[in-house]
Steps between C-alpha positions, in 0.01 A plus 500: 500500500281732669151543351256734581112534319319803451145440459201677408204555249725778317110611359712724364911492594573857613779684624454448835551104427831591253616651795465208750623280281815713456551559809462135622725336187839606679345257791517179285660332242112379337205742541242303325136740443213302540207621348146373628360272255140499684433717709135457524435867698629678167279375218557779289911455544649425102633178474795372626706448168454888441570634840811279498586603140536873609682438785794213312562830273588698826748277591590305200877643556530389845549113508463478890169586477215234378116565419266176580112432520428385818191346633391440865665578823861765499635239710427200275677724242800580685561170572485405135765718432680410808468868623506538841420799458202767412507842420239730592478840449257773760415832407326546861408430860188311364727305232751427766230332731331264221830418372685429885171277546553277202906518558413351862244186333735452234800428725212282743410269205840497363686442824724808453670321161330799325562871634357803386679859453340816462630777321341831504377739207728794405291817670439600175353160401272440805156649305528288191364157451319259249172588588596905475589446148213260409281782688668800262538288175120402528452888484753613206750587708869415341644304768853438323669668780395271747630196298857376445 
């Protein structure tokens, strides 16, 4: 069975994540979302259990697609779930660069067991991300566009 994880704060899900994660399910027969359980550079980030919550209702028609807490290293995670692979998804050059640099230390300390595939926004995706939304909600703004 091939397993890929998709992991992530999700502080909140948007559609730029509903879109990597339909875009990468064809890939696999298990795409299991983990969602960071303590992520100690996000204080303010809801819960777990509720940012999970949200995103189970997304997908609760799909059964190839799982939502799990996860805690520590993506790695650790993947190998859990006896992924070998993880999903990332880069909306630019400087996303591509932090994400090729942990891709290249994950396969170091994992001895190339776990690999890591990048998939890029949609164009019309590439502007929107958690923080964004946090950013417009904290002023008013209705951000329901920008979520799933």
């Amino acid at each position: 069975m091939r397993t890929g994880i998709f992991v992530g704060s999700f502080n909140p899900f948007t559609i730029g994540h509903d879109s990597i994660v339909r875009r990468a399910l064809p890939l696999f027969d298990r795409l299991v979302i983990g969602v960071v359980g303590d992520n100690v550079q996000k204080p303010d980030m809801l819960p777990a259990e509720e940012r999970m919550k949200a995103i189970k209702a997304l997908y609760v028609n799909e059964p190839a697609i799982e939502v799990k807490p996860y805690f520590g290293l993506a790695v650790d995670f993947a190998r859990a779930e006896n992924a070998r692979f993880i999903v990332k998804g880069v909306r630019s050059a400087k996303d591509f660069e932090y994400e090729r640099e942990q891709a290249e230390i994950n396969r170091m300390i994992t001895n190339g067991e776990v690999e890591t595939i990048l998939l890029y926004a949609e164009p019309q995706l590439s502007s929107i991300s958690s923080s964004m939304v946090r950013e417009l909600q904290h002023f008013g703004i209705d951000v329901s566009k920008f979520l799933p």
